[in-house]
SEVEXLUM-633244 format. One record per residue: chain; x negated, y negated, z of N, C-alpha, C in turn. Coordinates in nm, 4 decimals. Atoms other than C-alpha are relative to their C-alpha. Layout:
<nodes>
NODE,A,X,Y,Z,X,Y,Z,X,Y,Z $
...
</nodes>
This chain:
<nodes>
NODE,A,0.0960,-0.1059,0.0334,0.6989,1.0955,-3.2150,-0.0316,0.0816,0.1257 $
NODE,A,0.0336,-0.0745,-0.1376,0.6490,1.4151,-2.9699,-0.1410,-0.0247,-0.0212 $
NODE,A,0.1151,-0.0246,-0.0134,0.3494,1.3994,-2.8118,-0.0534,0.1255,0.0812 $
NODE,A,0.0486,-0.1510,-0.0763,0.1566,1.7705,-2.7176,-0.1517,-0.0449,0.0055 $
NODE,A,0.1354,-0.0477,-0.0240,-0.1289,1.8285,-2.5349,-0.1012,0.0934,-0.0756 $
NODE,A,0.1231,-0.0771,0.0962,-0.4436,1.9501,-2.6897,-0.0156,0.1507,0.0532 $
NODE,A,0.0125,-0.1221,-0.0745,-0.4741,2.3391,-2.6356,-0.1180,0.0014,0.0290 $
NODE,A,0.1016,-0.0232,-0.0061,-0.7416,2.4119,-2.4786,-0.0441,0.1510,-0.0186 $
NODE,A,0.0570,-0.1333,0.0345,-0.9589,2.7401,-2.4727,0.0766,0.0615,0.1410 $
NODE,A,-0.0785,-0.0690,-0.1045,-0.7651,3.0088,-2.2969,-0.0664,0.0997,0.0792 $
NODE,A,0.0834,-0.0958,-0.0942,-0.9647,3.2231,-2.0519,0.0543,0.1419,-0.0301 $
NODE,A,-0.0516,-0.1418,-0.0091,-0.9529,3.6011,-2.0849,0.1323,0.0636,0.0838 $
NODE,A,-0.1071,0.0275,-0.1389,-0.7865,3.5845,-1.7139,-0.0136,-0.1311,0.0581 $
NODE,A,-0.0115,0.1431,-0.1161,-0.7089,3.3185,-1.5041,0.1243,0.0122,0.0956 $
NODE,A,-0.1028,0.0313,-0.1037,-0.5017,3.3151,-1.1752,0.0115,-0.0416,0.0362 $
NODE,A,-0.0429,0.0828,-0.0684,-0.3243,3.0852,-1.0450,0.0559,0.0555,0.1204 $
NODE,A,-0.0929,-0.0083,-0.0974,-0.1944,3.0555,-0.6731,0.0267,-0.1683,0.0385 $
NODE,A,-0.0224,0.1167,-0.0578,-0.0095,2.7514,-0.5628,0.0170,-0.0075,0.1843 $
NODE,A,0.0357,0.0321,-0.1636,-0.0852,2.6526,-0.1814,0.1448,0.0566,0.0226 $
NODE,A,-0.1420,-0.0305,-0.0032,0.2074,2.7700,0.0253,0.0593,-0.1485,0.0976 $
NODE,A,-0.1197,0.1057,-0.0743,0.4659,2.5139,0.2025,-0.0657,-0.0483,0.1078 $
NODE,A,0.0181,0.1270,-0.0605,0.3756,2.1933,0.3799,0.1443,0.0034,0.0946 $
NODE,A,-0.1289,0.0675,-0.0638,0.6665,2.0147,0.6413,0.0009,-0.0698,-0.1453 $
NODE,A,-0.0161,0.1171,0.1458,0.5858,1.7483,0.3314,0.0440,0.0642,-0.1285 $
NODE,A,-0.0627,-0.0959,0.1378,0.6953,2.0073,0.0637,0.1243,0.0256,0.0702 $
NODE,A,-0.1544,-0.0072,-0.0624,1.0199,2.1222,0.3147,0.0644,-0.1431,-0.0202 $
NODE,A,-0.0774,0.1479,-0.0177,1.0723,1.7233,0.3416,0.0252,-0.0672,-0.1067 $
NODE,A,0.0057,0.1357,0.0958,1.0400,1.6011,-0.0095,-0.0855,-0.0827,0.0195 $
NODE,A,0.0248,0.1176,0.0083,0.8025,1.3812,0.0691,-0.1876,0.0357,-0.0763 $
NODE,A,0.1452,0.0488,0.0951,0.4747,1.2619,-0.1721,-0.1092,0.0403,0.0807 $
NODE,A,0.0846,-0.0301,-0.1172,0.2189,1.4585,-0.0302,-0.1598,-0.0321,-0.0773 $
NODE,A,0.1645,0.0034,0.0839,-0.0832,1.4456,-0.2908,-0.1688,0.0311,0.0868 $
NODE,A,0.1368,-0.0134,-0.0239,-0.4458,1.4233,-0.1470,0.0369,-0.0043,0.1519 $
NODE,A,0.0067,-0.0123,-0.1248,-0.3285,1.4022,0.2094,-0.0039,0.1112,0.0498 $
NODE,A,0.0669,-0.1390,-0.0265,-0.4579,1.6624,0.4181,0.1318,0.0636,0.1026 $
NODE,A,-0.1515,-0.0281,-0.0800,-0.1176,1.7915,0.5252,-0.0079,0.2350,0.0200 $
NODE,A,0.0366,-0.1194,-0.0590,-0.1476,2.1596,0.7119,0.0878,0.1202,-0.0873 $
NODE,A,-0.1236,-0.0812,0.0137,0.0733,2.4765,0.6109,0.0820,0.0196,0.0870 $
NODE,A,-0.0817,-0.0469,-0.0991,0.3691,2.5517,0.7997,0.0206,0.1157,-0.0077 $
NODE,A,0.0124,-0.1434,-0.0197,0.4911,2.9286,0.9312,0.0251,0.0336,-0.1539 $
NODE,A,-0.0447,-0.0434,0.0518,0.6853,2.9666,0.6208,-0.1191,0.0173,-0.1359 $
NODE,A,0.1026,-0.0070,0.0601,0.3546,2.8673,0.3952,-0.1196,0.1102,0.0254 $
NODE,A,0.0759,-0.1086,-0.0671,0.1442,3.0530,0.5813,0.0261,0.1918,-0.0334 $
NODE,A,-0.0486,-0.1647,0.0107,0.3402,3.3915,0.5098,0.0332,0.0197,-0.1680 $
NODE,A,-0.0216,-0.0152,0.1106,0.3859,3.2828,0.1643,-0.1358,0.0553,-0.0944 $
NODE,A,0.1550,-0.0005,0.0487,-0.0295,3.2759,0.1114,0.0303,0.1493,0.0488 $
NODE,A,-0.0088,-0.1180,-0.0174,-0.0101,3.6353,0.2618,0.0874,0.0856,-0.0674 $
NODE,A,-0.0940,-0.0673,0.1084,0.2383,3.7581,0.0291,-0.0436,0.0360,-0.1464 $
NODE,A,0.1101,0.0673,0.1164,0.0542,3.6055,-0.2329,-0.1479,0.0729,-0.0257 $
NODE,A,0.0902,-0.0769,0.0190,-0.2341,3.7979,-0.1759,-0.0021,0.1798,0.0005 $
NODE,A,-0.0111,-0.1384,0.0349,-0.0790,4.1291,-0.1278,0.0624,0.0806,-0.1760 $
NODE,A,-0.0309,0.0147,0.2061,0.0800,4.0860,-0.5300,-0.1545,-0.0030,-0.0380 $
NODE,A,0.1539,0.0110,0.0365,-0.2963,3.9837,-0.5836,-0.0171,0.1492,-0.0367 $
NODE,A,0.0356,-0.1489,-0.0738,-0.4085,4.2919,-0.4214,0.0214,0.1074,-0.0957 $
NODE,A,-0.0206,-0.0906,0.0943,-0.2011,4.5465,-0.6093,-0.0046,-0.0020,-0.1636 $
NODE,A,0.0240,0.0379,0.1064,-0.2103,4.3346,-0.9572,-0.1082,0.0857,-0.0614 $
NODE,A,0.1777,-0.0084,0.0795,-0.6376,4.3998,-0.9813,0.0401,0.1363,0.0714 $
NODE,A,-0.0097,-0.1419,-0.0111,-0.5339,4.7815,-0.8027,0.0200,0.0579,-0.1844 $
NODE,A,-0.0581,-0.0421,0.1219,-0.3096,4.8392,-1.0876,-0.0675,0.0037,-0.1145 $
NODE,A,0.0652,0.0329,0.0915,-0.4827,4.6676,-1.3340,-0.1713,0.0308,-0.0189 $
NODE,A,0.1586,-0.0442,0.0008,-0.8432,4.8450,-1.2543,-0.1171,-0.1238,0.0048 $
NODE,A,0.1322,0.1187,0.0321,-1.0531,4.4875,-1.2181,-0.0253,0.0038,0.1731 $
NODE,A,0.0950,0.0069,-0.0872,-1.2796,4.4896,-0.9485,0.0264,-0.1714,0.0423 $
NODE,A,0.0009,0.1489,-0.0263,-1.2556,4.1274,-0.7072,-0.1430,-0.0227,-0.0132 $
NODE,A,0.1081,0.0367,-0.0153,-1.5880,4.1338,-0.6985,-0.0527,-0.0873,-0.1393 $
NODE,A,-0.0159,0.0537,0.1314,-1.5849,4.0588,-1.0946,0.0588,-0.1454,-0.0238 $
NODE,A,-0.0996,0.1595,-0.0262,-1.3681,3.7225,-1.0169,-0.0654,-0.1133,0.0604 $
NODE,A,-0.0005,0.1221,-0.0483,-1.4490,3.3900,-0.9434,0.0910,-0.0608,0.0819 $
NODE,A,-0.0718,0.0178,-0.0985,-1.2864,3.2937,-0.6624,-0.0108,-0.1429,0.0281 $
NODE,A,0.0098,0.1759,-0.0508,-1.2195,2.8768,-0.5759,0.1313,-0.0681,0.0141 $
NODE,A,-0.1351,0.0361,-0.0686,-0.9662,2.6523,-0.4022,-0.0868,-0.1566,-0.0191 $
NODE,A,0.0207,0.1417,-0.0705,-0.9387,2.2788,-0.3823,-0.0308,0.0152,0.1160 $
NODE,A,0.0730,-0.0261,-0.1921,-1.1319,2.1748,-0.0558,0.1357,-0.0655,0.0732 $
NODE,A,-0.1231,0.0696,-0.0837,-0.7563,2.0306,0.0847,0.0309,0.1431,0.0662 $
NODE,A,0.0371,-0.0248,-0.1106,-0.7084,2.2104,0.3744,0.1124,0.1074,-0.0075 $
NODE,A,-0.1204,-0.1105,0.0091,-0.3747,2.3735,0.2804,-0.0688,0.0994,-0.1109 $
NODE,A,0.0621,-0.0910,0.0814,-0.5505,2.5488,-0.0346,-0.0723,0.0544,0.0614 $
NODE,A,0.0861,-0.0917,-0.1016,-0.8277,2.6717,0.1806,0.0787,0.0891,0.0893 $
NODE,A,-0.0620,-0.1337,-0.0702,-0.5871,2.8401,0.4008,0.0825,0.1286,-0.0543 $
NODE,A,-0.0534,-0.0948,0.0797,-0.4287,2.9808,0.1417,-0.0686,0.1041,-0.0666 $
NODE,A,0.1103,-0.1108,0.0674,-0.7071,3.1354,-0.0331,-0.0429,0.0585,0.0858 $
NODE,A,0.0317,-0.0480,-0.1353,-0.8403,3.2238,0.3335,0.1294,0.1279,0.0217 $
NODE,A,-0.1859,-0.1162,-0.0019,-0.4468,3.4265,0.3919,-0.0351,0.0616,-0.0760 $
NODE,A,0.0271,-0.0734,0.0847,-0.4704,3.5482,0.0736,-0.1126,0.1016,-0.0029 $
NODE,A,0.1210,-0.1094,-0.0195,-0.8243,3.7217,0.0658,0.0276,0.0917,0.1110 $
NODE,A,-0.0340,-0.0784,-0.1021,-0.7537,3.8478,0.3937,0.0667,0.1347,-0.0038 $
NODE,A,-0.1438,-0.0936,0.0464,-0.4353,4.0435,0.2904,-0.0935,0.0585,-0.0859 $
NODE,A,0.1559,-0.0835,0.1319,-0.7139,4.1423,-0.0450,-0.0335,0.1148,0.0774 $
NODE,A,0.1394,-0.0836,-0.0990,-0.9614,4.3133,0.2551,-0.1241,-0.0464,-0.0689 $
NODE,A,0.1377,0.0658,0.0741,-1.2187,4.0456,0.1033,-0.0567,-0.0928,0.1553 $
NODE,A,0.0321,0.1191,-0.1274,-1.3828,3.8289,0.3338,0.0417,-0.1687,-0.0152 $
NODE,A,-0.0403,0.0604,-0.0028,-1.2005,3.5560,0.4020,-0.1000,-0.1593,-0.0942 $
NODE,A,0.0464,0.1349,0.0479,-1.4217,3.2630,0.3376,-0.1317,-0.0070,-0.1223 $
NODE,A,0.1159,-0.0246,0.1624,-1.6534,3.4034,-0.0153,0.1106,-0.0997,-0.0854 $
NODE,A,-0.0736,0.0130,0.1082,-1.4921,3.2095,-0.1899,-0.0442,-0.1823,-0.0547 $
NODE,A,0.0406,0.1055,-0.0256,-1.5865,2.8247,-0.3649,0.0680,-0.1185,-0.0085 $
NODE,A,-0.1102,0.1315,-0.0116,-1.4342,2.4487,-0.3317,-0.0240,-0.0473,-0.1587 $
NODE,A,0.0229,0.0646,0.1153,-1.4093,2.2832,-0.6489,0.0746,-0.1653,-0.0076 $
NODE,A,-0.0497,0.1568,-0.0214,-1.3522,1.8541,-0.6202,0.1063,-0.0261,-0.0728 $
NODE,A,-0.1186,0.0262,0.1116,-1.1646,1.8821,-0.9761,0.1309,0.0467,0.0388 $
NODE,A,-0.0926,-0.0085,0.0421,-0.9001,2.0780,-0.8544,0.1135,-0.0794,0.1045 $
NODE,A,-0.1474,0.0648,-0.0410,-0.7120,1.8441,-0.6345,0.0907,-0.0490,-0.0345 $
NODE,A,-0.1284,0.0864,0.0644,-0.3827,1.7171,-0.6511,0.0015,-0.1240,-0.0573 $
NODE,A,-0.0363,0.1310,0.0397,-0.2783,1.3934,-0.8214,0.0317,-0.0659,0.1039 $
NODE,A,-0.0411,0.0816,-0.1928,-0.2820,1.1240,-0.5393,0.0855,-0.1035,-0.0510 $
NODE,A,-0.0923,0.0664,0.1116,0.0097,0.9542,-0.5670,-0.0365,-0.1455,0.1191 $
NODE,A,0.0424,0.0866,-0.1057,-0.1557,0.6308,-0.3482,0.0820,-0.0505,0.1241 $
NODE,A,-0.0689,0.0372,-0.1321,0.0433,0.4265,-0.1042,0.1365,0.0402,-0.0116 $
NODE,A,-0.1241,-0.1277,0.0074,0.3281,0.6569,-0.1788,0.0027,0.1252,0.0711 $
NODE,A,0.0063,-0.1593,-0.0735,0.2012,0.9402,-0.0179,0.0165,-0.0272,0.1371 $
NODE,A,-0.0537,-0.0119,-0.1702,0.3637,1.0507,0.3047,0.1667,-0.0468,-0.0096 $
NODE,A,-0.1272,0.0735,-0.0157,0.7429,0.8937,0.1747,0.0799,0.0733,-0.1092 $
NODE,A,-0.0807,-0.0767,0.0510,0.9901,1.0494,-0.0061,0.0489,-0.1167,-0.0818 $
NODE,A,-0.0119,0.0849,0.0538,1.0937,0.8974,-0.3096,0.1121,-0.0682,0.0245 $
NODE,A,-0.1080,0.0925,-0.0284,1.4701,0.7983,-0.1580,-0.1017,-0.1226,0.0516 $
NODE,A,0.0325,0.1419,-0.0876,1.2875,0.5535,0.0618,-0.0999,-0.0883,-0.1082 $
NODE,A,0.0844,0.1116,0.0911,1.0424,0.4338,-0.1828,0.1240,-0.0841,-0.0943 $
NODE,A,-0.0759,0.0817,0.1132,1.3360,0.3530,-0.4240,0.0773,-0.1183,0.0843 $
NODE,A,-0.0466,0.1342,-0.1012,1.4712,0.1414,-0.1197,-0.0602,-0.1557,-0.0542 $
NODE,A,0.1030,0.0908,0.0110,1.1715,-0.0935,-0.1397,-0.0223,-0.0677,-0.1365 $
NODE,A,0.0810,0.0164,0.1718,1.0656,-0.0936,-0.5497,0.0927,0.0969,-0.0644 $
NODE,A,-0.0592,-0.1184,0.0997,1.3438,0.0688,-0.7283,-0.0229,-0.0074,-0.1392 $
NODE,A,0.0653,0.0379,0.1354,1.2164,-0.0780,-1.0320,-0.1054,0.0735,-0.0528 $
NODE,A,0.0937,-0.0406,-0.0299,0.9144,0.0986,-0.9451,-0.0260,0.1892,-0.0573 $
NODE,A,-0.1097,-0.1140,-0.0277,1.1177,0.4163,-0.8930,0.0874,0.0593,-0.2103 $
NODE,A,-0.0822,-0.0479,0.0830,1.2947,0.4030,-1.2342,-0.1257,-0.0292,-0.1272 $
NODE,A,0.1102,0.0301,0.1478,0.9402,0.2790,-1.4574,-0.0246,0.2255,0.0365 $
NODE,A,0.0911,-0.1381,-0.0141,0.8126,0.6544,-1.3193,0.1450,0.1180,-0.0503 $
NODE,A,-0.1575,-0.1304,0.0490,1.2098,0.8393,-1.4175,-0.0823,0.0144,-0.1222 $
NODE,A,0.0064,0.0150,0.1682,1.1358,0.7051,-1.7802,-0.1324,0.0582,-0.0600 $
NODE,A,0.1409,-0.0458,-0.0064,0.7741,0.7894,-1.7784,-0.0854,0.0752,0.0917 $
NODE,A,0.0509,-0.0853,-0.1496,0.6804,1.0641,-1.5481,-0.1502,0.0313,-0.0464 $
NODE,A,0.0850,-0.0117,0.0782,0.3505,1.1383,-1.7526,-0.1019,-0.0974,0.0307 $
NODE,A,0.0606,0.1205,-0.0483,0.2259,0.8011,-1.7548,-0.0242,-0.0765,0.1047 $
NODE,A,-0.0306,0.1094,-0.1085,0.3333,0.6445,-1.4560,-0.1320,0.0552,0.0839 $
NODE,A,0.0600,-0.0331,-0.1148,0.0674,0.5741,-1.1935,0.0307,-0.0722,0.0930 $
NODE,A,-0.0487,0.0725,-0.0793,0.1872,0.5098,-0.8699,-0.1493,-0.1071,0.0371 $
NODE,A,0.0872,0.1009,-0.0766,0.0686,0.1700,-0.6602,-0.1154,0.0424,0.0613 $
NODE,A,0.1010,-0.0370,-0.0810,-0.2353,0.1603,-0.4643,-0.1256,0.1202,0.0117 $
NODE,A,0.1070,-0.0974,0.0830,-0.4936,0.3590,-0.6795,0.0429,0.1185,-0.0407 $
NODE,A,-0.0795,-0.1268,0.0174,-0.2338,0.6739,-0.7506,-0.0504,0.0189,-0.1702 $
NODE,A,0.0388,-0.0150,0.1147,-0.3043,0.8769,-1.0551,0.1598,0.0422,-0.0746 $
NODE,A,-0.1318,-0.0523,0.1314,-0.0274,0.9593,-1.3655,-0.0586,0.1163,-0.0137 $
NODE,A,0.0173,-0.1377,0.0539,-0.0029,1.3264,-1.4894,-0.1145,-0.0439,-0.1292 $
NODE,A,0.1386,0.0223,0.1469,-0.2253,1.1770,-1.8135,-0.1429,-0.0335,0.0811 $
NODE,A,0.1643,0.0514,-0.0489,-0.5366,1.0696,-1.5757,-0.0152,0.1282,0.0558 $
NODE,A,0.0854,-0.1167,-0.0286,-0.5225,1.4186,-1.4098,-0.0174,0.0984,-0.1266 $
NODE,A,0.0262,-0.0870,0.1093,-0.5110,1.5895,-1.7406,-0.1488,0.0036,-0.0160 $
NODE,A,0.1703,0.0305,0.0609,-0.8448,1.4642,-1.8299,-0.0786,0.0480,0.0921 $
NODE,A,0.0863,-0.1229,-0.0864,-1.0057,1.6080,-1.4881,0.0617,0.1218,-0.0353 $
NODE,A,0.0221,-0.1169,0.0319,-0.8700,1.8925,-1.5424,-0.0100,0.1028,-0.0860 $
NODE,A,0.0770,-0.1026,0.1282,-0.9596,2.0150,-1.8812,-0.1144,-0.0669,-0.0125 $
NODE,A,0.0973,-0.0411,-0.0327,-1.2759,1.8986,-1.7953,-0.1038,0.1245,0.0767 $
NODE,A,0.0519,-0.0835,-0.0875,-1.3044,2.1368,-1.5355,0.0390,0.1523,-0.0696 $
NODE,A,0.0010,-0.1359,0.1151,-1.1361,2.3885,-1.7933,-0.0869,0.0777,-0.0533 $
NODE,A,0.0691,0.0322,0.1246,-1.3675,2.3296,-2.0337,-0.1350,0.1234,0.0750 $
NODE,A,0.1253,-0.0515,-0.0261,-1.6566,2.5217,-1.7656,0.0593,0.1239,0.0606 $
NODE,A,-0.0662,-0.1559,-0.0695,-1.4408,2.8635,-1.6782,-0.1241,0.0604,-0.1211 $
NODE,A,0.0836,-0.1160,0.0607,-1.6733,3.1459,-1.8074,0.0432,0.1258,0.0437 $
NODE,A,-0.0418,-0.1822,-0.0322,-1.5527,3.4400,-1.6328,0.1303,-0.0078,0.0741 $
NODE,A,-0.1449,0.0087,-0.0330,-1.2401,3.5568,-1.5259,0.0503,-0.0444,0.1450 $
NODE,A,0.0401,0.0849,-0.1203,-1.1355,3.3398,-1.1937,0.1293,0.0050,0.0716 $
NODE,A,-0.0572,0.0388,-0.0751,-0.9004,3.3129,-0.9271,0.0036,-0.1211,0.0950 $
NODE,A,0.0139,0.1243,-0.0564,-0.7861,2.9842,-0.8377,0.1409,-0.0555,0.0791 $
NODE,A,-0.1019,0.0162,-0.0984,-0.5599,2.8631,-0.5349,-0.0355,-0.2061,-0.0142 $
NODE,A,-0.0093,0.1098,0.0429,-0.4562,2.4517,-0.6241,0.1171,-0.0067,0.0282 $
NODE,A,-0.0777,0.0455,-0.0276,-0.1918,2.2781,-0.6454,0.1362,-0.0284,-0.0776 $
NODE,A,-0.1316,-0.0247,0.1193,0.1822,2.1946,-0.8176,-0.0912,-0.1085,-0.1510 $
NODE,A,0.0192,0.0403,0.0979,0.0359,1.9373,-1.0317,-0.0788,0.0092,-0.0532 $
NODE,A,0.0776,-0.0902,0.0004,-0.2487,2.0911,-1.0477,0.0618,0.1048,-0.1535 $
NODE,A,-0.0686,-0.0717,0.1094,-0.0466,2.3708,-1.2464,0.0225,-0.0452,-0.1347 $
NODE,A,-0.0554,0.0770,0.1581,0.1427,2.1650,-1.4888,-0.0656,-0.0390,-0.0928 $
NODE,A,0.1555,0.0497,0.0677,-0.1465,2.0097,-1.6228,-0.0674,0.1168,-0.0869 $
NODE,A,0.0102,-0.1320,0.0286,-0.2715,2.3654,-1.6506,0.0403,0.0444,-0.1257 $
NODE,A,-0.1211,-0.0604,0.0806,-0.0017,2.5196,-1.8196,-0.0132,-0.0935,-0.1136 $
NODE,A,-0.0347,0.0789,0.1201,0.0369,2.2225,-2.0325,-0.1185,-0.0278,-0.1326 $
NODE,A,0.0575,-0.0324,0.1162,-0.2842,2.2522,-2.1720,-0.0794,0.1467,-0.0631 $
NODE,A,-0.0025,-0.1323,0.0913,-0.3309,2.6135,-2.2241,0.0847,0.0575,-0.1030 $
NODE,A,-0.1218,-0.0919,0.1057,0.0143,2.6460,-2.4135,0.0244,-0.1619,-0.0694 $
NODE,A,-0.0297,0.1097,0.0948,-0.0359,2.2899,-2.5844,0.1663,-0.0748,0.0272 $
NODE,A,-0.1489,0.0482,-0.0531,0.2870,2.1841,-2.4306,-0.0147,-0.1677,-0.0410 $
NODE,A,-0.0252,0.2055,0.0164,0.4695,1.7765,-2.5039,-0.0384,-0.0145,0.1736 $
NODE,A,0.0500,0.1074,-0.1261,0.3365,1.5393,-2.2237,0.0977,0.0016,0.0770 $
NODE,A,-0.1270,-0.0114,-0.0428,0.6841,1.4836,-2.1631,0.0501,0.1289,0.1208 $
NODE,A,-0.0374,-0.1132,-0.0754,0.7598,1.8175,-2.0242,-0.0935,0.0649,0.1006 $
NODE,A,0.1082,-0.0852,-0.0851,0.4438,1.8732,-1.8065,0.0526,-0.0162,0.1063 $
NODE,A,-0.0591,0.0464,-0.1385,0.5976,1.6944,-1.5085,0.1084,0.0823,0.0507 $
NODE,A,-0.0885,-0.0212,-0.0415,0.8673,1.8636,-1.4987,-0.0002,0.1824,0.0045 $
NODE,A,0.0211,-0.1335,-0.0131,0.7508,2.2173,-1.4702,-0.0039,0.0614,0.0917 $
NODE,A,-0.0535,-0.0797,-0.1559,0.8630,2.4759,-1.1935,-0.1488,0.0486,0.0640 $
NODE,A,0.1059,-0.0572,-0.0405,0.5757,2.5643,-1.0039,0.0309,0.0635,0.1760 $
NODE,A,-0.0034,-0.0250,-0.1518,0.7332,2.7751,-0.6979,-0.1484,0.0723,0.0750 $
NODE,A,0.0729,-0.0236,-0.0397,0.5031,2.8852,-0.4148,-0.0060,0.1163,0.0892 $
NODE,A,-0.0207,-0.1057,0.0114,0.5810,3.2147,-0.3930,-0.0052,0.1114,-0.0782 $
NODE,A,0.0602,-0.0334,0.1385,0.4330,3.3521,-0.7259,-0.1034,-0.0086,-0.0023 $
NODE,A,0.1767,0.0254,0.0303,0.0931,3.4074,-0.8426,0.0323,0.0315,-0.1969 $
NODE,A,0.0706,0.0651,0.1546,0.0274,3.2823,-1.2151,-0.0799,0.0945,-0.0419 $
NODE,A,0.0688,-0.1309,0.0597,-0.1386,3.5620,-1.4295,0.0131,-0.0989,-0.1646 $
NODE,A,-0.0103,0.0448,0.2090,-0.2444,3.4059,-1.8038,-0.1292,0.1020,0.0016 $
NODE,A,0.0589,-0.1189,0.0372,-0.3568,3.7360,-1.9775,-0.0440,0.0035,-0.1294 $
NODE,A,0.0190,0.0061,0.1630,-0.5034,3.7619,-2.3387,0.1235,-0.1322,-0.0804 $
NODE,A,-0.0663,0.0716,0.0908,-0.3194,3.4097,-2.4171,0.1029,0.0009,0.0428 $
NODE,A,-0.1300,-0.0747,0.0017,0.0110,3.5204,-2.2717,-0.0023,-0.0328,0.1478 $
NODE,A,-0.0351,0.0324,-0.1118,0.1709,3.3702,-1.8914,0.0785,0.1105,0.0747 $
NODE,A,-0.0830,-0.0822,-0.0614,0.2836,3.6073,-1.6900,0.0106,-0.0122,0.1474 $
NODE,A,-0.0593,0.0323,-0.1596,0.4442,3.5680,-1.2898,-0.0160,0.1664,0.0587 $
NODE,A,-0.0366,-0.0955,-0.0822,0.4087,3.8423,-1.0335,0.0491,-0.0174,0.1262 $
</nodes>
């Protein structure tokens, strides 16, 4: 039996930006809640990211001031939303943290790339192939189904139209329950970091 996520209520607007590039995103390796920096190439990606912004709400006549503006407090989102605004001509740091939207921590996994973990626990390695959804890694790590539930909680309190800088799994989650998507397929959803996320009257759109 497929199983789909519950749709939730779809915001008028909502923007997504995904943080830009880690070494731990260049390396493959499990980065989740660790407070891992941007590198040059991240860094120029958040500034890119905000000049698409930029001309989007030009084009599109919406005032930033009208927007809700918030970033996970992890250290790479903050710089990103920080880059970003900048590039805007907003002031860098108006903007608020929100606890819900961090990443999925994937526990004593984070910091290793899954070759090496499958070294150790390939058993481990092949319960999370079969079940990417479910699986929660060792050492208090969450599954894509435990962050679902924070984050259509935190859905659940959008009121006005918002700009939000988070994370890949972060996204999926997202995505998966604004368009009622199978469980199955949340994990495995592209979330490059070079795009900004636009869901418009119901409808996903990339700039």
């Amino acid at each position: 039996m497929t199983s789909l996520l519950p749709r939730l209520h779809n915001p008028d607007l909502l923007i997504f930006i995904r943080h830009g590039q880690t070494d731990w995103n260049a390396e493959g390796r499990m980065q989740g809640q660790k407070d891992i920096p941007l590198n040059a190439t991240g860094r120029e990606q958040a500034r890119r990211n905000g000049n698409r912004l930029k001309s989007f709400l030009e084009d599109a006549r919406i005032d930033p001031a009208d927007l809700d503006f918030m970033a996970s407090p992890l250290g790479r989102t903050r710089m990103t939303m920080e880059l970003a605004r900048t590039e805007m001509g907003l002031a860098p740091e108006a903007y608020r943290l929100e606890d819900r939207l961090k990443e999925l921590t994937f526990g004593s996994w984070e910091g290793s790339t899954l070759e090496e973990i499958a070294e150790s626990v390939p058993h481990l390695v092949e319960q999370r192939r079969v079940d990417k959804w479910g699986f929660a890694p060792p050492g208090g790590g969450e599954s894509y189904e435990m962050l679902a539930k924070r984050i259509g909680g935190w859905l659940q309190t959008i009121g006005r139209p918002s700009v939000v800088v988070a994370h890949g799994g972060v996204f999926r989650v997202l995505r998966g329950l604004l368009e009622g998507l199978e469980c199955r397929r949340v994990p495995k959803l592209p979330v490059p970091q070079d795009v900004v996320f636009i869901w418009r009257d119901g409808r996903l759109e990339e700039i």
